[in-house]
FIGU-718933 format. One record per atom (N, C-alpha, C, O): atom name; residue number from 1; x negated, y negated, z negated; chain; residue in one letter. Coordinates in steps of 0.1 Angstrom, whole numbers, plus 5000, padded with zeros to 4 digits. Each point is the difference from the previous one (the first is absolute). Layout:
N
<"CA" NUM <X Y Z> "A" "A">
...
This chain:
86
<"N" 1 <5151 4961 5120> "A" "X">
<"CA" 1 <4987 5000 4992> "A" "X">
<"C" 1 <4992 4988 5006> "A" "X">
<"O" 1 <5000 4998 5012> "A" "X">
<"N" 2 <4994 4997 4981> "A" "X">
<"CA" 2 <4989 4983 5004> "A" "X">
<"C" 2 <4989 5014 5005> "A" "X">
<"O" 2 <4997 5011 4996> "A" "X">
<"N" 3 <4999 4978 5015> "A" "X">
<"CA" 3 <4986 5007 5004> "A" "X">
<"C" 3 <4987 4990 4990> "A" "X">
<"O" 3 <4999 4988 4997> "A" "X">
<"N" 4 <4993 5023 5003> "A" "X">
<"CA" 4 <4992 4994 4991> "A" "X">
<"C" 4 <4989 4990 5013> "A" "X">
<"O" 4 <4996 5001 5012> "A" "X">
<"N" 5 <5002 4990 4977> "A" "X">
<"CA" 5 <4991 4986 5006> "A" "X">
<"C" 5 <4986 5001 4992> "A" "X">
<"O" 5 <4992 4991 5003> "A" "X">
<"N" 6 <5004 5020 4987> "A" "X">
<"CA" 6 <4988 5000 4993> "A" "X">
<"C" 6 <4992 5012 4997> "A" "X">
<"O" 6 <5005 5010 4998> "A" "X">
<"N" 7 <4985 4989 5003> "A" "X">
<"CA" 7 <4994 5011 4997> "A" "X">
<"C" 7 <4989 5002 4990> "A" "X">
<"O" 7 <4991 4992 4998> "A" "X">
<"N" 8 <5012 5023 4995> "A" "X">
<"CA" 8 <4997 4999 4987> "A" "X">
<"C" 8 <4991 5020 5003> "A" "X">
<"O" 8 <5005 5011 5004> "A" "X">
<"N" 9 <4983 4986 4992> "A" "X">
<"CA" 9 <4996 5017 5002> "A" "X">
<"C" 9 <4993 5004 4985> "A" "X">
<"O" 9 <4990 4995 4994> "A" "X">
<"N" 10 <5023 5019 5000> "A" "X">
<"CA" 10 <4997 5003 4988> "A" "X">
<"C" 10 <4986 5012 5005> "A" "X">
<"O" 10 <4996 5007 5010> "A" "X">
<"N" 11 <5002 4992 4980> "A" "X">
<"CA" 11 <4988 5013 5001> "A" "X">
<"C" 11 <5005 5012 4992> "A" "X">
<"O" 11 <5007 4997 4990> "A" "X">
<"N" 12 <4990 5017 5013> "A" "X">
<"CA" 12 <5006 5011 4994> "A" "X">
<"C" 12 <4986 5010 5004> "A" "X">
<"O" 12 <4991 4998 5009> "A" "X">
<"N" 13 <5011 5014 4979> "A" "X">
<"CA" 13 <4987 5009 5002> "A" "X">
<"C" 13 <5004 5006 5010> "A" "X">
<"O" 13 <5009 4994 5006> "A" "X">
<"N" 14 <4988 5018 4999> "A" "X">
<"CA" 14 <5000 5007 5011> "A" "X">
<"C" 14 <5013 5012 4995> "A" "X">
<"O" 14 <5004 5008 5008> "A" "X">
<"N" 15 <5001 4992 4978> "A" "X">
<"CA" 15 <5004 5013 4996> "A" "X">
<"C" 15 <5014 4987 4994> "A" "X">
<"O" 15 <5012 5004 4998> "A" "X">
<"N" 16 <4985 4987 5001> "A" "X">
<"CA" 16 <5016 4992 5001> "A" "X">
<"C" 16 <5002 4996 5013> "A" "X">
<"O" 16 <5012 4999 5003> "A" "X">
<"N" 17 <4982 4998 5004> "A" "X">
<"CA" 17 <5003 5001 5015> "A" "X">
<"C" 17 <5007 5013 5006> "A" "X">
<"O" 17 <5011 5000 5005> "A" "X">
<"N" 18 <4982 5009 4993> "A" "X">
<"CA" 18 <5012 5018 5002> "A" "X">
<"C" 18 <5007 4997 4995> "A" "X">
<"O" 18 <5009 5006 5007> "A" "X">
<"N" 19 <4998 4989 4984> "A" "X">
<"CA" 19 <5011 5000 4990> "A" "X">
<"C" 19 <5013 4990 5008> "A" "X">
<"O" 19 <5011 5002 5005> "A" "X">
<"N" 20 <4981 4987 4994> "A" "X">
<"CA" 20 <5011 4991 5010> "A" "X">
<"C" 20 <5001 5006 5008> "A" "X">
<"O" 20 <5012 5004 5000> "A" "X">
<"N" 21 <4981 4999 5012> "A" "X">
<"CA" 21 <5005 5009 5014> "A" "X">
<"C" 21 <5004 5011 4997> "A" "X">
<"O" 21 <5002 5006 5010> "A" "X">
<"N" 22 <5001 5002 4979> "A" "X">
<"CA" 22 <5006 5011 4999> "A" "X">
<"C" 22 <5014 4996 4993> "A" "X">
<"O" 22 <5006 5011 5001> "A" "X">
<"N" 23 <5002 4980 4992> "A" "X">
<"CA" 23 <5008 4996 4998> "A" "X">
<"C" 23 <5009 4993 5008> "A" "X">
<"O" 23 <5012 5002 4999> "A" "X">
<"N" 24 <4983 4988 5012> "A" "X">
<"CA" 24 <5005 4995 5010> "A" "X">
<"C" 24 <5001 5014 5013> "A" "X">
<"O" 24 <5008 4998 5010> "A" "X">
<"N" 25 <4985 5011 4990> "A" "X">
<"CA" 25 <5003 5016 5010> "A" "X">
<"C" 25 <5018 5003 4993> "A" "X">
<"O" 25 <5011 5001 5006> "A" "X">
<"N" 26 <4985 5000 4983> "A" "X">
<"CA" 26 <5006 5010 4996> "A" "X">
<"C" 26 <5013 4992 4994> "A" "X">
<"O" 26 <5008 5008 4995> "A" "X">
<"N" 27 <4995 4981 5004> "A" "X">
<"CA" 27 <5015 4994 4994> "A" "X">
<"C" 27 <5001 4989 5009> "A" "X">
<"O" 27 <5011 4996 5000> "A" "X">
<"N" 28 <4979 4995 5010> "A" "X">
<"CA" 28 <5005 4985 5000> "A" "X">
<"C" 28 <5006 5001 5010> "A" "X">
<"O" 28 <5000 4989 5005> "A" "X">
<"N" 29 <5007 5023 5003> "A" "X">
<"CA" 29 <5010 4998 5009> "A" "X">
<"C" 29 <5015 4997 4991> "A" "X">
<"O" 29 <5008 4993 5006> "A" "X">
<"N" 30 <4995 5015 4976> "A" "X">
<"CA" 30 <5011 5006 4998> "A" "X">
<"C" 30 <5002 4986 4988> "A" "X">
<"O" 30 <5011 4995 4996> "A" "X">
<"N" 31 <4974 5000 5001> "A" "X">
<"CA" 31 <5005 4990 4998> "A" "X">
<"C" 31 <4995 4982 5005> "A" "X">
<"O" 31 <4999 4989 4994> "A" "X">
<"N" 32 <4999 5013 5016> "A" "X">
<"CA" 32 <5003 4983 5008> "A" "X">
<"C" 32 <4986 4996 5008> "A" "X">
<"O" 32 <4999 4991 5008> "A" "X">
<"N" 33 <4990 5018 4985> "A" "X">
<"CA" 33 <4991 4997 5001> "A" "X">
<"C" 33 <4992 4999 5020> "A" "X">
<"O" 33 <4998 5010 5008> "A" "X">
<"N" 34 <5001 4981 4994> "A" "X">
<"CA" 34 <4995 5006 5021> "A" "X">
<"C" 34 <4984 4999 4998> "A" "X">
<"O" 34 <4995 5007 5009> "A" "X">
<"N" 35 <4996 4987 4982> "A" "X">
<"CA" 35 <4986 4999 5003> "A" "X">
<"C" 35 <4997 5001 4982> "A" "X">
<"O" 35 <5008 5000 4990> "A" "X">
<"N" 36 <4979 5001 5011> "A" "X">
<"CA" 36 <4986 4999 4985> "A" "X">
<"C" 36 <5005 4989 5000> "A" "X">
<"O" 36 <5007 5000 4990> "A" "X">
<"N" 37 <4994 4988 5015> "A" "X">
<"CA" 37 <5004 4984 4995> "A" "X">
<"C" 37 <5009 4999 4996> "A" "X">
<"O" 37 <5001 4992 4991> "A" "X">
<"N" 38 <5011 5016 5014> "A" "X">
<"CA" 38 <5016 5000 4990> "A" "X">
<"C" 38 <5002 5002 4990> "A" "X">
<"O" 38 <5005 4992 4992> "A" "X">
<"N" 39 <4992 5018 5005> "A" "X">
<"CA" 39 <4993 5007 4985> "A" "X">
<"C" 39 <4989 4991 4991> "A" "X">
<"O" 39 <5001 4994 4990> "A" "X">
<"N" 40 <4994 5007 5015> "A" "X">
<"CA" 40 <4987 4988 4988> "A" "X">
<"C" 40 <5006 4983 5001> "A" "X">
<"O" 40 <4996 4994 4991> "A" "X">
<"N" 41 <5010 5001 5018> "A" "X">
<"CA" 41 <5006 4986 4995> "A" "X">
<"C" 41 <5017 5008 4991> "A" "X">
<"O" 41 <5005 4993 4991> "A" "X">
<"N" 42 <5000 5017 5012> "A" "X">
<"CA" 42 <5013 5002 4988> "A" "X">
<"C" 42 <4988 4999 4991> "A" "X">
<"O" 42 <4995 4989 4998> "A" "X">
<"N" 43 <4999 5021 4997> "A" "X">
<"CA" 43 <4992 5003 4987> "A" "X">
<"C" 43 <4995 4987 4991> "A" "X">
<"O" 43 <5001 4998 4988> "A" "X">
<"N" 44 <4994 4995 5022> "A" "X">
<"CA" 44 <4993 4988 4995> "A" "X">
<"C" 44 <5010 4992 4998> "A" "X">
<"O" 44 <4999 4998 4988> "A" "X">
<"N" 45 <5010 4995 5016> "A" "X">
<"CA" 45 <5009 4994 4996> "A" "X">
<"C" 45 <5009 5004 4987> "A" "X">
<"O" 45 <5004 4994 4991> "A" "X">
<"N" 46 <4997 5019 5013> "A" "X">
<"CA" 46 <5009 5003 4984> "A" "X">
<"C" 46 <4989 4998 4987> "A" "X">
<"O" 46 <5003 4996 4989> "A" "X">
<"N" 47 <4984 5008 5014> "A" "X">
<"CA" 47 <4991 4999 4990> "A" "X">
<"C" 47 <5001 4981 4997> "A" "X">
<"O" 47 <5003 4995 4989> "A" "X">
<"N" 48 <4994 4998 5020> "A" "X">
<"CA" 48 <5000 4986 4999> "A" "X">
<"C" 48 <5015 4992 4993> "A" "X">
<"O" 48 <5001 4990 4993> "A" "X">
<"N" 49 <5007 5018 5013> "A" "X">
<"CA" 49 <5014 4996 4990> "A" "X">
<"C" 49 <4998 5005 4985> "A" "X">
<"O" 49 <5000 4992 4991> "A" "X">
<"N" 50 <4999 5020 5007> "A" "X">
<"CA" 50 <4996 4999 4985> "A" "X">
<"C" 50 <4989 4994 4991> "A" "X">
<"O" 50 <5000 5001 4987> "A" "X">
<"N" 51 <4991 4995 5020> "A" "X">
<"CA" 51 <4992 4988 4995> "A" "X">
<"C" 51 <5002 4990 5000> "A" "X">
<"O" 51 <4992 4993 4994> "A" "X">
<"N" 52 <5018 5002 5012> "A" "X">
<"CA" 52 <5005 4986 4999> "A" "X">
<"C" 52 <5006 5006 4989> "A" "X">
<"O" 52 <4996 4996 4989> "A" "X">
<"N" 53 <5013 5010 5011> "A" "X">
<"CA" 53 <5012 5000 4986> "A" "X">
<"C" 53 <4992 5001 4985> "A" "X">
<"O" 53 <5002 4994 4989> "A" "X">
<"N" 54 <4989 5013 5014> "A" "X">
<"CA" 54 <4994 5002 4989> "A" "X">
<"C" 54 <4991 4983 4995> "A" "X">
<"O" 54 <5003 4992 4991> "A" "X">
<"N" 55 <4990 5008 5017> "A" "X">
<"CA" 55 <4986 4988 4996> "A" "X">
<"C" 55 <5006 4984 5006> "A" "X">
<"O" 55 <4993 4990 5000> "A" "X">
<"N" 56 <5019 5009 5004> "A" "X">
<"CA" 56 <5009 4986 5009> "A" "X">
<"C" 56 <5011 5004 5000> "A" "X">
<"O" 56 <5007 4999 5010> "A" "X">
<"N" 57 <4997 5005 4980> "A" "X">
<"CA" 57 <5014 4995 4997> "A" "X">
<"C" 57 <5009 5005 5013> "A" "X">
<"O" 57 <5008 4992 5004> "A" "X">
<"N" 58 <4992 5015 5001> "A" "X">
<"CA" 58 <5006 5006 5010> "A" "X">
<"C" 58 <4998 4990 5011> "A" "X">
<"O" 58 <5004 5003 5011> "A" "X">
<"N" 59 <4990 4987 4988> "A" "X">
<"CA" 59 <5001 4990 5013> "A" "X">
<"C" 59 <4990 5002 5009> "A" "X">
<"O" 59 <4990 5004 4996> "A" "X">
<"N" 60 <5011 4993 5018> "A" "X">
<"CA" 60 <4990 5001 5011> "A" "X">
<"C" 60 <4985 4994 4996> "A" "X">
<"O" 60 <5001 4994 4990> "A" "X">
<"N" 61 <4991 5006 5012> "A" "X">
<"CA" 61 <4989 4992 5000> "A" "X">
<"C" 61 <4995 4988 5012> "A" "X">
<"O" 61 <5010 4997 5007> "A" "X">
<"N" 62 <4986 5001 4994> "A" "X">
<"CA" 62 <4993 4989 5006> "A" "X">
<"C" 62 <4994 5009 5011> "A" "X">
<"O" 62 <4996 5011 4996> "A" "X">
<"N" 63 <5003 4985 5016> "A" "X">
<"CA" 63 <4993 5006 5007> "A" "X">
<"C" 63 <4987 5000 5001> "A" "X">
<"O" 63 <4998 4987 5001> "A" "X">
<"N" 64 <4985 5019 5001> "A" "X">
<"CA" 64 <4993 4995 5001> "A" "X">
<"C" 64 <4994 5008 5018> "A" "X">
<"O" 64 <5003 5010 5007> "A" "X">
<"N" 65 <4990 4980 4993> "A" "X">
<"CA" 65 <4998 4997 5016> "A" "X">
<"C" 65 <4987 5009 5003> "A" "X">
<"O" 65 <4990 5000 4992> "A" "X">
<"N" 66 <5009 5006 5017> "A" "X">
<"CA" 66 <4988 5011 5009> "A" "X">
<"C" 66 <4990 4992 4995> "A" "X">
<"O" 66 <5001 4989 4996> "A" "X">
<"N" 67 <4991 5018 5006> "A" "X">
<"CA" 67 <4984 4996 4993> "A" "X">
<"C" 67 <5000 4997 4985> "A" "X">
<"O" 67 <4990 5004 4995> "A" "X">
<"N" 68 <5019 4991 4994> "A" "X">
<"CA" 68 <4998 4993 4991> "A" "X">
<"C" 68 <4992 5016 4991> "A" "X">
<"O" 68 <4991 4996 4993> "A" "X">
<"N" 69 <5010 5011 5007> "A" "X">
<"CA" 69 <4998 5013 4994> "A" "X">
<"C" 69 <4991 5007 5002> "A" "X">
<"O" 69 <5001 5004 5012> "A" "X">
<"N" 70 <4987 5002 4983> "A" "X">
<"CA" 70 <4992 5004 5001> "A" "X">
<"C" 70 <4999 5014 5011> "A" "X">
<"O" 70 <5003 5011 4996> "A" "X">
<"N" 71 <4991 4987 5020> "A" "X">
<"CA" 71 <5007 5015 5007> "A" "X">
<"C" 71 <4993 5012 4990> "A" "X">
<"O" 71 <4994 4999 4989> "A" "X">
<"N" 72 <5007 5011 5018> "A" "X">
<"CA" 72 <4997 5013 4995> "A" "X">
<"C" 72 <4998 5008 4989> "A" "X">
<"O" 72 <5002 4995 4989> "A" "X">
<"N" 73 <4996 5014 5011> "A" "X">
<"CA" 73 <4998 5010 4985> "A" "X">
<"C" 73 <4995 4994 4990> "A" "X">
<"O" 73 <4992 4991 5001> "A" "X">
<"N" 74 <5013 5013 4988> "A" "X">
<"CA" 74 <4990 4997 4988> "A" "X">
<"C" 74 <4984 5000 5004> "A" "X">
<"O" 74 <4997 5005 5011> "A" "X">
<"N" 75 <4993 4990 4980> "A" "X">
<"CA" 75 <4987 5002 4992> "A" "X">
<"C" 75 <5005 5012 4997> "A" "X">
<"O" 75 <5011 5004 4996> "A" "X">
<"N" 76 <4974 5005 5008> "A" "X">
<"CA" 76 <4997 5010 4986> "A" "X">
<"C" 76 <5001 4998 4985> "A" "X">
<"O" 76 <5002 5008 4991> "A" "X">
<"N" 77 <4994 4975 5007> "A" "X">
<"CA" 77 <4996 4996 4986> "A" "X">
<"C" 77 <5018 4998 4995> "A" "X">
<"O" 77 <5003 5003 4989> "A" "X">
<"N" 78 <5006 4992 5020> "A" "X">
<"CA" 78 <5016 4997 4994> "A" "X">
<"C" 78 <5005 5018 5001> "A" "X">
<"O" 78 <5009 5003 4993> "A" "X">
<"N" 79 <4987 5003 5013> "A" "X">
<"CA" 79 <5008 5016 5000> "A" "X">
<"C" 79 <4997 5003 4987> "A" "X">
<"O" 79 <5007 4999 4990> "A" "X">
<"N" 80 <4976 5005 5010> "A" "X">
<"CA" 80 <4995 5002 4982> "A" "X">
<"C" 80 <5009 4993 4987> "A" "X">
<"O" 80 <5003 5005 4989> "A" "X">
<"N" 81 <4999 4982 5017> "A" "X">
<"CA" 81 <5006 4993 4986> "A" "X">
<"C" 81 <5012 5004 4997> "A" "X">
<"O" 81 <5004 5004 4989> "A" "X">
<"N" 82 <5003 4995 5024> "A" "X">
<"CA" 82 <5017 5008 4996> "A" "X">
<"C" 82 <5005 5013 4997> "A" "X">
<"O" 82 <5009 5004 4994> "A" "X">
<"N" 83 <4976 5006 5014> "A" "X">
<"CA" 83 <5005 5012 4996> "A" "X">
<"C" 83 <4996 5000 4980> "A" "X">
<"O" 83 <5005 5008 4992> "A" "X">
<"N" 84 <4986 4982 5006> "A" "X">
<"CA" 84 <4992 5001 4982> "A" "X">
<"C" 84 <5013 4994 4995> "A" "X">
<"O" 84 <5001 5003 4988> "A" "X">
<"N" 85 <5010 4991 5016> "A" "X">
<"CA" 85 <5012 4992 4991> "A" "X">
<"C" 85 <5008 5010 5003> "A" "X">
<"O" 85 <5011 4997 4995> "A" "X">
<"N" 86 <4989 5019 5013> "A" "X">
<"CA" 86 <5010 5008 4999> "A" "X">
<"C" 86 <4997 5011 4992> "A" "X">
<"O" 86 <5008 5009 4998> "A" "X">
């Protein structure tokens, strides 16, 4: 396994946070998993492969580089808007 060279911190509520730690208790020995980071980079990456397939033609993207991205949570004002387009 590459050891990771970056760091990336998702935010989760307090009741998907129990969730993760109670999924990685309870299976990530039977299936591969040794830490919360094992588990959330598989998850993310399978998520990010099917977004490539879907929206890039199955191909990698381009990398973009730390900082280029806005850090932290949403706005209250972008949560409002996405939850109004659901």
């Amino acid at each position: 396994m590459t050891r990771p060279t970056a760091h990336i911190t998702p935010y989760f509520t307090a009741a998907q946070a129990d969730q993760v730690r109670a999924a990685l208790q309870a299976t990530g020995a039977v299936e591969g998993y040794a830490s919360i980071s094992d588990l959330v980079v598989a998850a993310t990456m399978r998520e990010v492969k099917r977004l490539q397939r879907k929206h890039n033609a199955g191909r990698v993207w381009d990398g973009v580089p730390a900082g280029a991205l806005r850090p932290g949570m949403r706005t209250r004002a972008e949560t409002a808007a996405s939850e109004d387009r659901n």
